[in-house]
PyMOL Python script that loads the backbone (N, CA, C, O; Angstrom):
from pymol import cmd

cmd.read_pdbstr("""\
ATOM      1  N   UNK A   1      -9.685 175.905 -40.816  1.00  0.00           N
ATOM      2  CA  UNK A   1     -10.633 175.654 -41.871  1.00  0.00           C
ATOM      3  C   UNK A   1     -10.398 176.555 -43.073  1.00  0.00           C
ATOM      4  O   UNK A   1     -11.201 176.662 -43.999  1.00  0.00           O
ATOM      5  N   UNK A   2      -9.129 177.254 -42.982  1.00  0.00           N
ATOM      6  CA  UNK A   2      -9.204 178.162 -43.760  1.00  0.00           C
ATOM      7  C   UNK A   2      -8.014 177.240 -45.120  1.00  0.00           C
ATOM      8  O   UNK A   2      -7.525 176.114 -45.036  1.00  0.00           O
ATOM      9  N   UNK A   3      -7.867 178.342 -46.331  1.00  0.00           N
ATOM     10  CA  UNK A   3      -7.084 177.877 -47.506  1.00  0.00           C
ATOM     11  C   UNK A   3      -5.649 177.353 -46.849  1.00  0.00           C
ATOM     12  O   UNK A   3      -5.074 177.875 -45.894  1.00  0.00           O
ATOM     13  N   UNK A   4      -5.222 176.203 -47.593  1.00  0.00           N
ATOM     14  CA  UNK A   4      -3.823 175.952 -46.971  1.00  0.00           C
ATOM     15  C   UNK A   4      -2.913 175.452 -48.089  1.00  0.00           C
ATOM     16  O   UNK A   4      -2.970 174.441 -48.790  1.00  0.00           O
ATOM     17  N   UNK A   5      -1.982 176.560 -48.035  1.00  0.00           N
ATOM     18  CA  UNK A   5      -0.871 175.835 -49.226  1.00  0.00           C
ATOM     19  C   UNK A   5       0.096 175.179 -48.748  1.00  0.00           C
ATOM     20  O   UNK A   5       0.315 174.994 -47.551  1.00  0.00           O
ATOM     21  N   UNK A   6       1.022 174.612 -50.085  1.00  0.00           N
ATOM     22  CA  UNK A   6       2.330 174.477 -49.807  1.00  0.00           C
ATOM     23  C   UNK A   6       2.443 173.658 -51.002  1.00  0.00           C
ATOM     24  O   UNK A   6       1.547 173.712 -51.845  1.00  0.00           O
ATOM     25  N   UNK A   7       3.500 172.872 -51.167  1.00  0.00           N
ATOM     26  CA  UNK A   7       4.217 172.051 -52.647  1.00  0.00           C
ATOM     27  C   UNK A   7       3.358 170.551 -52.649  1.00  0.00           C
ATOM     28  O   UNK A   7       2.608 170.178 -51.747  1.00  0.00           O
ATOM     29  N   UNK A   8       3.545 170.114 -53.386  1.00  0.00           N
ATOM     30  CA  UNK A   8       3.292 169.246 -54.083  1.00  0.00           C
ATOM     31  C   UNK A   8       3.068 168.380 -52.989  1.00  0.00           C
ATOM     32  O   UNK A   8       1.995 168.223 -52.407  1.00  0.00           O
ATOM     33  N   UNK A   9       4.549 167.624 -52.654  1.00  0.00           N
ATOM     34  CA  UNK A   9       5.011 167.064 -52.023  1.00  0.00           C
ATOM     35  C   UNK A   9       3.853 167.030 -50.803  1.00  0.00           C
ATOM     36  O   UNK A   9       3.580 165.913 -50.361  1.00  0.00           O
ATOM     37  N   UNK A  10       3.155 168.200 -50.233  1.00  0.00           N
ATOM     38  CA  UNK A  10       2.152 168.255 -49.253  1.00  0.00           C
ATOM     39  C   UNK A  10       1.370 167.101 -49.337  1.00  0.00           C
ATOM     40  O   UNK A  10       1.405 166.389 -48.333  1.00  0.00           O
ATOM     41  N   UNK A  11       0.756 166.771 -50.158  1.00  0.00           N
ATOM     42  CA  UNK A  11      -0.283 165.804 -50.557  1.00  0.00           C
ATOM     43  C   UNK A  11       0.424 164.464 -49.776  1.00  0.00           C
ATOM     44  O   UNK A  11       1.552 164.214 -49.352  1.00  0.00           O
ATOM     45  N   UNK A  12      -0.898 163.736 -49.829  1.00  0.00           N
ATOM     46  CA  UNK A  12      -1.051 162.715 -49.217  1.00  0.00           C
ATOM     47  C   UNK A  12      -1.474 161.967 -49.967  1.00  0.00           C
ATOM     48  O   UNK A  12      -1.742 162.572 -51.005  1.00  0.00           O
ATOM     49  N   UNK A  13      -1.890 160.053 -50.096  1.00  0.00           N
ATOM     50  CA  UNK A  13      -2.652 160.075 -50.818  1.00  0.00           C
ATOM     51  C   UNK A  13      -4.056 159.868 -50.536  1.00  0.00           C
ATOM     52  O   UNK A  13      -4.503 159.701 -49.401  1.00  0.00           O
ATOM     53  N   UNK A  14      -4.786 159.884 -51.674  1.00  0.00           N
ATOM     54  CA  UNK A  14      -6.144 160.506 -51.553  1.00  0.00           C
ATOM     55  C   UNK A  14      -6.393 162.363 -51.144  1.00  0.00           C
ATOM     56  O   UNK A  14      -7.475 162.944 -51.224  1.00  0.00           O
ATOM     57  N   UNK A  15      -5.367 162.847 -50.812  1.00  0.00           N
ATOM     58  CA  UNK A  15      -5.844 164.638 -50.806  1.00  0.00           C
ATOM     59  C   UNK A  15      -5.887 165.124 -52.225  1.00  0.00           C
ATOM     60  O   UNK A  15      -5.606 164.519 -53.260  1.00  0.00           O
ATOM     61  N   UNK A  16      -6.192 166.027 -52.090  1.00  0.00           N
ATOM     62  CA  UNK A  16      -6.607 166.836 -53.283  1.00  0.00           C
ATOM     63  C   UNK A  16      -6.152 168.697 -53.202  1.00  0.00           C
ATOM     64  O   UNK A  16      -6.099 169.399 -52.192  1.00  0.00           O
ATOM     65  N   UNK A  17      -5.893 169.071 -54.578  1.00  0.00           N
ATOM     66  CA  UNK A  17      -5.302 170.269 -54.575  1.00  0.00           C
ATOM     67  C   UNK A  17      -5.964 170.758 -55.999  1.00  0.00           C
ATOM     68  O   UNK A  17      -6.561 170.187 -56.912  1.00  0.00           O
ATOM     69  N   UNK A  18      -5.465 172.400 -55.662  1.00  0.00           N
ATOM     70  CA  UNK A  18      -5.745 173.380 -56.937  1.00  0.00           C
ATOM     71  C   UNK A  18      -3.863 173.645 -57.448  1.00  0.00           C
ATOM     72  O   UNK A  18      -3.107 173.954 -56.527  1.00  0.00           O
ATOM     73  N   UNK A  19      -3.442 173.545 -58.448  1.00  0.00           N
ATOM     74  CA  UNK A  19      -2.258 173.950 -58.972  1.00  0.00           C
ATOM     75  C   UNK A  19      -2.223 175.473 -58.742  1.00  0.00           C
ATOM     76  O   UNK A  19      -3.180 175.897 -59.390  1.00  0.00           O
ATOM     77  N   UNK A  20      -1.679 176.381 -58.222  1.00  0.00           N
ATOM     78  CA  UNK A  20      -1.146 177.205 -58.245  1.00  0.00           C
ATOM     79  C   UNK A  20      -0.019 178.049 -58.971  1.00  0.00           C
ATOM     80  O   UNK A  20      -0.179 179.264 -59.086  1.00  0.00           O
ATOM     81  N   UNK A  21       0.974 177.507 -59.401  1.00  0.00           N
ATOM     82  CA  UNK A  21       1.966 177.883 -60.187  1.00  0.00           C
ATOM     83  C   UNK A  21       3.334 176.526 -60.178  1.00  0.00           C
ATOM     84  O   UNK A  21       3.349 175.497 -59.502  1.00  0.00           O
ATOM     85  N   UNK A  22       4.201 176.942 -61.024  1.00  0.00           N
ATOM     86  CA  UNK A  22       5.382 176.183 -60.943  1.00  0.00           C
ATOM     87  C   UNK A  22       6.336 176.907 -61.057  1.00  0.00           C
ATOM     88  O   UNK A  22       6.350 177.932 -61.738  1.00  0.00           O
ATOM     89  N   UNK A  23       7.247 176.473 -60.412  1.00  0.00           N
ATOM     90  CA  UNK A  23       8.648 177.309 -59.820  1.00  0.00           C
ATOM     91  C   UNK A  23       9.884 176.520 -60.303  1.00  0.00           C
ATOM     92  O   UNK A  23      10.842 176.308 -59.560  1.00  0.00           O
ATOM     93  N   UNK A  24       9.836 176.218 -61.215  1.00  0.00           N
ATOM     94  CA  UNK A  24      11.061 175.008 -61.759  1.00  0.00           C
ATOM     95  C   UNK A  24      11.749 175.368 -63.031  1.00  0.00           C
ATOM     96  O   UNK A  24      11.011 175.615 -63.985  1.00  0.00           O
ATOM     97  N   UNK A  25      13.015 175.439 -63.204  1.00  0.00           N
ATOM     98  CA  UNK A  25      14.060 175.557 -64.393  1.00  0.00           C
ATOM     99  C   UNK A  25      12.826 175.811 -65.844  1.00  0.00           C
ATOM    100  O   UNK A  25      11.661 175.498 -65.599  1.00  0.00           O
ATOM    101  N   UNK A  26      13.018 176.134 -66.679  1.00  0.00           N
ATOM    102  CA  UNK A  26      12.461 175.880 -67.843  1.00  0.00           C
ATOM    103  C   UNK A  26      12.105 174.994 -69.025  1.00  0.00           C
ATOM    104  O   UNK A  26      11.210 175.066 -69.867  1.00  0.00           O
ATOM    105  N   UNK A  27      12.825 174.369 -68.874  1.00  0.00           N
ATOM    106  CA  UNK A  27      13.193 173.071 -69.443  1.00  0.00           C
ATOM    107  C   UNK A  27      12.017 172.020 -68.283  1.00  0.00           C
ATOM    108  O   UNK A  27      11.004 171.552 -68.805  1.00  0.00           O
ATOM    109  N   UNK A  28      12.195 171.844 -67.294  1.00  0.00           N
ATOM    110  CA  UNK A  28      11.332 170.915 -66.354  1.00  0.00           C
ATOM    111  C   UNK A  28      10.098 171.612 -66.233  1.00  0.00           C
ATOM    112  O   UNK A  28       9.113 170.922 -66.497  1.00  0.00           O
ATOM    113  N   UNK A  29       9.891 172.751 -65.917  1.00  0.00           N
ATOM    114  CA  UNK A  29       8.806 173.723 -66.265  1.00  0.00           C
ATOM    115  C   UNK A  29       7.689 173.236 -66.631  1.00  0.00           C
ATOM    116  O   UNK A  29       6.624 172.916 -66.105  1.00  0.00           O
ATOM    117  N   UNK A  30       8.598 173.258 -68.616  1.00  0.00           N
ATOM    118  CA  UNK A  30       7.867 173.374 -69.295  1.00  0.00           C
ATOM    119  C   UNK A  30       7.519 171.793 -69.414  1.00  0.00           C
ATOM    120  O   UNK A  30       6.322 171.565 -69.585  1.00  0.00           O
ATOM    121  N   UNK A  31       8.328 170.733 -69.353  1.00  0.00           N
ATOM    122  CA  UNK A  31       7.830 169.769 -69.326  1.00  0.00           C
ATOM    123  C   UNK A  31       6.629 169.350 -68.392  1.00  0.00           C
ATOM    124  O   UNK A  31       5.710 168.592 -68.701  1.00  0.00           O
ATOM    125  N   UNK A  32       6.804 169.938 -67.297  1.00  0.00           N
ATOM    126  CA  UNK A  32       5.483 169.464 -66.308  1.00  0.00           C
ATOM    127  C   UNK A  32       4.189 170.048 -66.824  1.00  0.00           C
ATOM    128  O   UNK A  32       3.043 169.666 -66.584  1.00  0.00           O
ATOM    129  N   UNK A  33       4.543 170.918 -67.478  1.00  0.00           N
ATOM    130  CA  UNK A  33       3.335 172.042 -68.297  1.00  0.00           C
ATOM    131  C   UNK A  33       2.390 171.160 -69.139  1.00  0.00           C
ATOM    132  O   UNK A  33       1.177 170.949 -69.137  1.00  0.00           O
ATOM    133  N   UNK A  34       3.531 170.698 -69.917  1.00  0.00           N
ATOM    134  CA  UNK A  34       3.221 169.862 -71.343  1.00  0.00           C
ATOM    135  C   UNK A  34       2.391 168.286 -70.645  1.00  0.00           C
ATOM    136  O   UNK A  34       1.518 167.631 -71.215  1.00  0.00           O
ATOM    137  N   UNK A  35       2.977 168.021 -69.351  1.00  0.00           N
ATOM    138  CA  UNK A  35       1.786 166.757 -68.655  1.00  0.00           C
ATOM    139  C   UNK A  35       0.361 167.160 -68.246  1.00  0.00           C
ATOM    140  O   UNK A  35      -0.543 166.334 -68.121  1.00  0.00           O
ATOM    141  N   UNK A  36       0.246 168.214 -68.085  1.00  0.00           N
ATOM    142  CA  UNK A  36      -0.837 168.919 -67.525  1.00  0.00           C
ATOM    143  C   UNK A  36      -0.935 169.491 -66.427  1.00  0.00           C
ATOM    144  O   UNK A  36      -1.993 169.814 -65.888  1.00  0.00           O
ATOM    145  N   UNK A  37       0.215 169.668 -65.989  1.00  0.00           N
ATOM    146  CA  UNK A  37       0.323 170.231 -64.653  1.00  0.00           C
ATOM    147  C   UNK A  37       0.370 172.067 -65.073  1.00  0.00           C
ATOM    148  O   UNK A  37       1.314 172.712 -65.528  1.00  0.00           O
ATOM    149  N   UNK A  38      -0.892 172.480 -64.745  1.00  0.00           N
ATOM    150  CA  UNK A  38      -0.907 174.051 -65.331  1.00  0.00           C
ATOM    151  C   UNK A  38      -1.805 174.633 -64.122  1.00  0.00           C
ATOM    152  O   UNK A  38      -2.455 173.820 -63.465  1.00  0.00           O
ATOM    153  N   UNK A  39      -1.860 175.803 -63.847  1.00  0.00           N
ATOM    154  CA  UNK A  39      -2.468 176.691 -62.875  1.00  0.00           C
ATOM    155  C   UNK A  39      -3.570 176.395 -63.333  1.00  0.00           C
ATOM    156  O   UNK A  39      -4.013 176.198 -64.464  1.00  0.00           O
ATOM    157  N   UNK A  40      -4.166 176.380 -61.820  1.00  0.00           N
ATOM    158  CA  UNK A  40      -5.576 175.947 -62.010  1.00  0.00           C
ATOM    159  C   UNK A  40      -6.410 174.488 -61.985  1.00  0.00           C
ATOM    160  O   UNK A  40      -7.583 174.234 -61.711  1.00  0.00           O
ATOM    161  N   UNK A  41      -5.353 173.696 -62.368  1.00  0.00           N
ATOM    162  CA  UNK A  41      -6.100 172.058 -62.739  1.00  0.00           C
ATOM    163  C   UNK A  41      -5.685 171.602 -61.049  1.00  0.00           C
ATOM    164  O   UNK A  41      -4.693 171.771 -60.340  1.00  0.00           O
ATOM    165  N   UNK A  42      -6.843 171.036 -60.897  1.00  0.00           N
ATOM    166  CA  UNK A  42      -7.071 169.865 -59.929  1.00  0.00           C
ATOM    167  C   UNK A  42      -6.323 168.756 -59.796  1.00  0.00           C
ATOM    168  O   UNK A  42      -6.436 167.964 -60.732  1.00  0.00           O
ATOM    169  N   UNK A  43      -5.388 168.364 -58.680  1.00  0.00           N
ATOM    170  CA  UNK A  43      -4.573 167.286 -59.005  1.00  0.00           C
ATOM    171  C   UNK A  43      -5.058 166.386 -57.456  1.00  0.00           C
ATOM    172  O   UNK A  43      -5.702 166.895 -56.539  1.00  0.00           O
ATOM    173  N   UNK A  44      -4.504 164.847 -57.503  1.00  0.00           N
ATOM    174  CA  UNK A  44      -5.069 164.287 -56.441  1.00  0.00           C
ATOM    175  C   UNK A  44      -3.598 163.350 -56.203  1.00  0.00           C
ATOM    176  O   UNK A  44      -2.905 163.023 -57.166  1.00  0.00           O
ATOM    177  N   UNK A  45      -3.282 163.017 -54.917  1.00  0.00           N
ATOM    178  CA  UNK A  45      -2.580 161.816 -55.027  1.00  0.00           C
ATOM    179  C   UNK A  45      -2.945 160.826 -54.738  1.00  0.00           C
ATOM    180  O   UNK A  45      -3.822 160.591 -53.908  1.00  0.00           O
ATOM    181  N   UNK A  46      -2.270 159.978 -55.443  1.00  0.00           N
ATOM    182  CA  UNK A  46      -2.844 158.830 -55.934  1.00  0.00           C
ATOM    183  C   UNK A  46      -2.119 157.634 -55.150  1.00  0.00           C
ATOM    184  O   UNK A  46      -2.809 156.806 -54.555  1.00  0.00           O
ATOM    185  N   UNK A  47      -0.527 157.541 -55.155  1.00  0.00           N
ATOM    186  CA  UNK A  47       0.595 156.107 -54.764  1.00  0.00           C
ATOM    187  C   UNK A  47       1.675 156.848 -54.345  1.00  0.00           C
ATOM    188  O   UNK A  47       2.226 157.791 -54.913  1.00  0.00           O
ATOM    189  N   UNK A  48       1.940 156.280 -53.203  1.00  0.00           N
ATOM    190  CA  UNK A  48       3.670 156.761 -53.174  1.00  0.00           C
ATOM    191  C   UNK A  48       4.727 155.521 -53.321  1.00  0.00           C
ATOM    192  O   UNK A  48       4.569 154.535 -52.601  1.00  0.00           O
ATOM    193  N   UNK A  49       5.248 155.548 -53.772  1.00  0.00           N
ATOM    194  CA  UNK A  49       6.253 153.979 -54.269  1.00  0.00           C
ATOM    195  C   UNK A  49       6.824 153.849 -52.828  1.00  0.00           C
ATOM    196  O   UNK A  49       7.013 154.918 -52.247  1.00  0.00           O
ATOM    197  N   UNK A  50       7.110 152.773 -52.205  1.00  0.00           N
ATOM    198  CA  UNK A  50       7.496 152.341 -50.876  1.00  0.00           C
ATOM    199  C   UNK A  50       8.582 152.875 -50.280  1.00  0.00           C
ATOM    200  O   UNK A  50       8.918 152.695 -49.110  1.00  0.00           O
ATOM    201  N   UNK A  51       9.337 153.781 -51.393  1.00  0.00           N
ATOM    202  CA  UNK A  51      10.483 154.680 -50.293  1.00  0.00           C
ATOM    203  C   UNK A  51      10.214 156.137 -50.673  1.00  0.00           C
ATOM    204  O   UNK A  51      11.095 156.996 -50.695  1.00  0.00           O
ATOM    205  N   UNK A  52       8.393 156.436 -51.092  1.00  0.00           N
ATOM    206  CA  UNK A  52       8.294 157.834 -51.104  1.00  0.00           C
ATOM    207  C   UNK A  52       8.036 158.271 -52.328  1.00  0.00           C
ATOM    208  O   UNK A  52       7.010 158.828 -52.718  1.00  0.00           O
ATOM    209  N   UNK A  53       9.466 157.874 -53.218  1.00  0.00           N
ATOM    210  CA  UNK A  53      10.055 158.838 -54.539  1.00  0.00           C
ATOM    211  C   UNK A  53      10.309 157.732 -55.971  1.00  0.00           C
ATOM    212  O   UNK A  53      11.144 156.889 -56.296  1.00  0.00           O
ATOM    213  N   UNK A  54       9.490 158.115 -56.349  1.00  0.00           N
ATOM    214  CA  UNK A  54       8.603 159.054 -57.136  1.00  0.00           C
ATOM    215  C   UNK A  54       6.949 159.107 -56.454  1.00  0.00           C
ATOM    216  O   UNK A  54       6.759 158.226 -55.616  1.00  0.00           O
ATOM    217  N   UNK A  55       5.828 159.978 -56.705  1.00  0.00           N
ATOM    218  CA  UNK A  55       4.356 159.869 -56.469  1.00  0.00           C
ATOM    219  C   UNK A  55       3.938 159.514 -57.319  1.00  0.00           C
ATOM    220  O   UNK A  55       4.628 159.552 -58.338  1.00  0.00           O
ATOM    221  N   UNK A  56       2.568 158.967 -57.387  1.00  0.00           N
ATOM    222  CA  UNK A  56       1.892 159.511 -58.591  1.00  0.00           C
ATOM    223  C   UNK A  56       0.547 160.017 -58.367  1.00  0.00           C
ATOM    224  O   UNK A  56      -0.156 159.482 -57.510  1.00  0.00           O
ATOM    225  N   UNK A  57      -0.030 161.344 -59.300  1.00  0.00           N
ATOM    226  CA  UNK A  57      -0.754 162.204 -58.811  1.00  0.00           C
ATOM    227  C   UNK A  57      -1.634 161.656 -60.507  1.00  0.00           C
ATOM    228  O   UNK A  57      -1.272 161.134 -61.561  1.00  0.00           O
ATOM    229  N   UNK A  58      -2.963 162.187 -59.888  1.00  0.00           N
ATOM    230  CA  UNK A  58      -3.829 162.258 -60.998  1.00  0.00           C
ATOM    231  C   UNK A  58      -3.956 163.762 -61.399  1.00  0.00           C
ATOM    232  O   UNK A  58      -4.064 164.723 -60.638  1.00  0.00           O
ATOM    233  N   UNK A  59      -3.925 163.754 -62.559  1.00  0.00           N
ATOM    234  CA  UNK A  59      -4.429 165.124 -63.009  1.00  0.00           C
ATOM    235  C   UNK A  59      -4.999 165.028 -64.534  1.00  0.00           C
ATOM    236  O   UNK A  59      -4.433 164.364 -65.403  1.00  0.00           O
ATOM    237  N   UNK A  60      -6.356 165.878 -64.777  1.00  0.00           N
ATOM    238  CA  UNK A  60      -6.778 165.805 -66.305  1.00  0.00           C
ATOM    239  C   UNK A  60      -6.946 164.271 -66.601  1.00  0.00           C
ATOM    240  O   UNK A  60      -6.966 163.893 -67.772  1.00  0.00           O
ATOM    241  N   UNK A  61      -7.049 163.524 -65.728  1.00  0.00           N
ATOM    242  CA  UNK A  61      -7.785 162.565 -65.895  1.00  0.00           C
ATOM    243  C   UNK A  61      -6.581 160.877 -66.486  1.00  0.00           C
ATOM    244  O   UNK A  61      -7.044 159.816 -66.904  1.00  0.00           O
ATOM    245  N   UNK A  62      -4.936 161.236 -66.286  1.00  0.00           N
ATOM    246  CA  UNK A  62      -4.161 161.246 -66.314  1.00  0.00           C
ATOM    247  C   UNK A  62      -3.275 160.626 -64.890  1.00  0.00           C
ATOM    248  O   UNK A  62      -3.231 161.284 -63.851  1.00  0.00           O
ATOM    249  N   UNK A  63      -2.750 159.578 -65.003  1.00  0.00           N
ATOM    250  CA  UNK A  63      -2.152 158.984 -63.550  1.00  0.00           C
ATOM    251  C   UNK A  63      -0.444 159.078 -64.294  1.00  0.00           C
ATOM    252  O   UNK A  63       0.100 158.459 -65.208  1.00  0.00           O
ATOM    253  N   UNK A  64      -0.023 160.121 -63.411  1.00  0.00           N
ATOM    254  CA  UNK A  64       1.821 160.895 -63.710  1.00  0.00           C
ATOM    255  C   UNK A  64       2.438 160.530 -62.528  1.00  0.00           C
ATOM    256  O   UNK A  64       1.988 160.662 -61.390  1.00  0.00           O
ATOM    257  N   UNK A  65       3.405 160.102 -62.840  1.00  0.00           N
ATOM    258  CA  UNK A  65       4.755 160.194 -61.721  1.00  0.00           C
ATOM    259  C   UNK A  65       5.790 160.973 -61.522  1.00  0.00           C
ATOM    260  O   UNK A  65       6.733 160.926 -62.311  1.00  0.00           O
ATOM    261  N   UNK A  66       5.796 161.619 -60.700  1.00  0.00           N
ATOM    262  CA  UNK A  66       6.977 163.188 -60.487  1.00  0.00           C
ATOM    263  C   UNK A  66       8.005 162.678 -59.101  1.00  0.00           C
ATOM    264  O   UNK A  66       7.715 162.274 -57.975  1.00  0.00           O
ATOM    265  N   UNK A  67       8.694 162.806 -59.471  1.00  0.00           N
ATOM    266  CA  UNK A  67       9.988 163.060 -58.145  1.00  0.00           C
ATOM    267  C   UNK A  67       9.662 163.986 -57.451  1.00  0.00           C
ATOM    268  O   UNK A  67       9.236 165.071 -57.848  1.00  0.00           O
ATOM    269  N   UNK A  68       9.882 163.545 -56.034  1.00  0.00           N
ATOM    270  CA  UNK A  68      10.248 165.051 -55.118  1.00  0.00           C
ATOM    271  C   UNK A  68      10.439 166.093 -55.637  1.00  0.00           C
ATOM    272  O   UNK A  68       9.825 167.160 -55.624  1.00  0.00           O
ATOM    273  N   UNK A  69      11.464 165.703 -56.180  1.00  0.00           N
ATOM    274  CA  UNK A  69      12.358 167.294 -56.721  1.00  0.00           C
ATOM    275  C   UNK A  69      11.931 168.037 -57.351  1.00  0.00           C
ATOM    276  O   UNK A  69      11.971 169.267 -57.392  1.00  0.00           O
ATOM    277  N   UNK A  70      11.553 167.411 -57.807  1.00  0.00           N
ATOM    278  CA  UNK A  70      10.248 168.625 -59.025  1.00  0.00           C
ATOM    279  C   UNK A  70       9.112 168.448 -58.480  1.00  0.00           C
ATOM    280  O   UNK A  70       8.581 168.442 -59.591  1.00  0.00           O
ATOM    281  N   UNK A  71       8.157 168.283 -57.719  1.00  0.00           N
ATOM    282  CA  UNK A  71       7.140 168.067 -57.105  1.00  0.00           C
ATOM    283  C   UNK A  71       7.171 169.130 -56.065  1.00  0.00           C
ATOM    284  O   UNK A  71       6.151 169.434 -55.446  1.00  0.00           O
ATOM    285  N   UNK A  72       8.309 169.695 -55.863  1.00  0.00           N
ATOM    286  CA  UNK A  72       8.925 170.409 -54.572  1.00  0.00           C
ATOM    287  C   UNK A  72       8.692 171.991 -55.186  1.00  0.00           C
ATOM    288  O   UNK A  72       8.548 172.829 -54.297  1.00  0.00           O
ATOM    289  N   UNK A  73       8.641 172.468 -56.480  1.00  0.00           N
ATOM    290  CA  UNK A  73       8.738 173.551 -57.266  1.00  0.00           C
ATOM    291  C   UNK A  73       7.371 173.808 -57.902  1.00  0.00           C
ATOM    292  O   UNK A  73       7.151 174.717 -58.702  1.00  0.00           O
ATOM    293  N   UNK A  74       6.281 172.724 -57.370  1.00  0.00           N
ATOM    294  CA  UNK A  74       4.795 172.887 -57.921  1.00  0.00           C
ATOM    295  C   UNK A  74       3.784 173.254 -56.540  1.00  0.00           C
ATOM    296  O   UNK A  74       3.462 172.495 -55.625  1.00  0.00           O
ATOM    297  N   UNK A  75       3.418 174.695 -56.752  1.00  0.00           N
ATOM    298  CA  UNK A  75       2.548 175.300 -55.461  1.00  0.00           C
ATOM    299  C   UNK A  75       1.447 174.890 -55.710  1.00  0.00           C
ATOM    300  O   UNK A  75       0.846 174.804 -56.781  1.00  0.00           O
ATOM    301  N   UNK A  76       1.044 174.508 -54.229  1.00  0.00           N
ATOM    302  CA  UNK A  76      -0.437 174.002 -54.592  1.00  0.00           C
ATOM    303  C   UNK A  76      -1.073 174.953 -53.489  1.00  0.00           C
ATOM    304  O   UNK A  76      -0.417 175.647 -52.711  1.00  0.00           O
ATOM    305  N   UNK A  77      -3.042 174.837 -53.575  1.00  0.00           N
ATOM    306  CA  UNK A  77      -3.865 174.865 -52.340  1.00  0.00           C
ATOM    307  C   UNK A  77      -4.330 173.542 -51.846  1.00  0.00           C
ATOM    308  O   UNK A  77      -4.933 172.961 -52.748  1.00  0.00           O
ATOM    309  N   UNK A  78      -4.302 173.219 -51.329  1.00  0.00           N
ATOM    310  CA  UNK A  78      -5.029 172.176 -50.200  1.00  0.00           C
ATOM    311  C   UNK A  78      -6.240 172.273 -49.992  1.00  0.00           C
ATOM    312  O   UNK A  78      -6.799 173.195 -49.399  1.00  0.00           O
ATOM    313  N   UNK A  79      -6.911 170.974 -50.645  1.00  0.00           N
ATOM    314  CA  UNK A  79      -8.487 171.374 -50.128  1.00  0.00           C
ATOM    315  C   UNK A  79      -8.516 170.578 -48.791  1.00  0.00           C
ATOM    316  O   UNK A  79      -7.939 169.514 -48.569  1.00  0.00           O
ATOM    317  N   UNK A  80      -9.189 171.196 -48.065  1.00  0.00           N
ATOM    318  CA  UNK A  80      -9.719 170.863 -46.728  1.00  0.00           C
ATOM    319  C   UNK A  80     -10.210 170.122 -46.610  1.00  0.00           C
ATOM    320  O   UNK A  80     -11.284 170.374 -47.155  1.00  0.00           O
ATOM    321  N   UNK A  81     -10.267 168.504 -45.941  1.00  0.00           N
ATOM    322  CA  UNK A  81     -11.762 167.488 -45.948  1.00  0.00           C
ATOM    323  C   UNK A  81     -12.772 168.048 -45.044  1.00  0.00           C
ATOM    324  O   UNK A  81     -13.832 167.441 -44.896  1.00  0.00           O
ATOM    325  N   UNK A  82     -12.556 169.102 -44.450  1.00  0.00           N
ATOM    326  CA  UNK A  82     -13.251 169.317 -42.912  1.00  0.00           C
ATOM    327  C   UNK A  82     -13.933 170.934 -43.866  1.00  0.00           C
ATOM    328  O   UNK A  82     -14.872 171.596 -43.424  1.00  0.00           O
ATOM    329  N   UNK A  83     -13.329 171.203 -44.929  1.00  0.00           N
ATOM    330  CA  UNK A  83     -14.598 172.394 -45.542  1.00  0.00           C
ATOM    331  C   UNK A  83     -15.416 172.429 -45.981  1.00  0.00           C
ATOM    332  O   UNK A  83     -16.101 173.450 -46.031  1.00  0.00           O
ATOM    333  N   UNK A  84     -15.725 171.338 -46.501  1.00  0.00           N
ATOM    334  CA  UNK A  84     -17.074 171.018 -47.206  1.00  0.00           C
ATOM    335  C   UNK A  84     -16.505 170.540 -49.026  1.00  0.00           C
ATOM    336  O   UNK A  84     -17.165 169.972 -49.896  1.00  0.00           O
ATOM    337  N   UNK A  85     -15.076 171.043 -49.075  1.00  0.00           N
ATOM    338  CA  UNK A  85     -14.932 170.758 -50.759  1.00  0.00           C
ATOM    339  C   UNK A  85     -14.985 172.228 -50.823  1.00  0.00           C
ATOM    340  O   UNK A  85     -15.228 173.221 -50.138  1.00  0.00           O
ATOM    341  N   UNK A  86     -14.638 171.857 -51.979  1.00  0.00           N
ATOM    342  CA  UNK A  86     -13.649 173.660 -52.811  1.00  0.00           C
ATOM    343  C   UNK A  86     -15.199 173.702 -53.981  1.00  0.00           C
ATOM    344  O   UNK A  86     -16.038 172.888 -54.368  1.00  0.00           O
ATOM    345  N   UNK A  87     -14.847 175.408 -54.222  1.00  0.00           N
ATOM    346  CA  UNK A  87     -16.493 175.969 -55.265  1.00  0.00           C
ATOM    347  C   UNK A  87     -15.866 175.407 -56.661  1.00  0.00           C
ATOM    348  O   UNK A  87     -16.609 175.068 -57.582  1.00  0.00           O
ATOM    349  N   UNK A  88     -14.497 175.333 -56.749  1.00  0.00           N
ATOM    350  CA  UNK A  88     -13.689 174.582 -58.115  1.00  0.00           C
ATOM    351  C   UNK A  88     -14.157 173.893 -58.486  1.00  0.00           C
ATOM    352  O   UNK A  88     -14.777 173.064 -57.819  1.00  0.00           O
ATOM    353  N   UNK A  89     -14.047 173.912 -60.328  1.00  0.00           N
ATOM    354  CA  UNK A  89     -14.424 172.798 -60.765  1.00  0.00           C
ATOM    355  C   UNK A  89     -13.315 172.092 -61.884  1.00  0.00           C
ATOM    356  O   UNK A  89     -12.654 172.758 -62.681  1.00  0.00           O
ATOM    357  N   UNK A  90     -13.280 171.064 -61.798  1.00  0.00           N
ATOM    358  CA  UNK A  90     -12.389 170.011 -62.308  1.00  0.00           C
ATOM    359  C   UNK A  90     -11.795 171.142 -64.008  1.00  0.00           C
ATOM    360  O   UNK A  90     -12.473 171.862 -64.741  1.00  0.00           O
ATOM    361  N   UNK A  91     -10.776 170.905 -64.028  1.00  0.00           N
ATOM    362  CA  UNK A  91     -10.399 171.264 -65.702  1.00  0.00           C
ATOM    363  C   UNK A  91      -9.591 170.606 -65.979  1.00  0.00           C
ATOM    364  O   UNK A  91      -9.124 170.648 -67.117  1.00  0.00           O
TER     365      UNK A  91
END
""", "prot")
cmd.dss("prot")
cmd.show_as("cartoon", "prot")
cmd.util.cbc("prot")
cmd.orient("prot")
């Protein structure tokens, strides 16, 4: 019941996460930055295309599609369905 991380890629769809940081080249970085993918924002998944790759995650109110590969370099927390929901609030 306790906090649970790991990448992007963790998600399922319908789970939900807190962004944590990004771990990716600078150039991709900064592009995921510039979608809204920033520490702190709430992201959800949303579709996985029928062989996985690409997702697409909601974030900021925003439906994005990321590859593995870079999806793989974005730390998340895991909210728990079994905690009651995170004290977070949407940004």
């Amino acid at each position: 019941m306790g906090k649970k991380t790991g990448n992007l890629t963790s998600l399922h769809p319908g789970q939900q996460g807190w962004i944590l940081g990004i771990h990716a080249e600078e150039d991709i970085g900064q592009r995921l930055r510039d979608m809204g993918l920033v520490e702190g924002s709430k992201i959800e998944c949303a579709y996985r295309s029928p062989f996985g790759d690409p997702v697409a995650y909601f974030v900021k109110g925003i439906l994005i599609a990321i590859r593995n590969g870079d999806a793989q370099n974005i730390t998340i927390e895991i909210e728990s369905p079994l905690s009651g929901g995170s004290d977070r609030e949407w940004r």
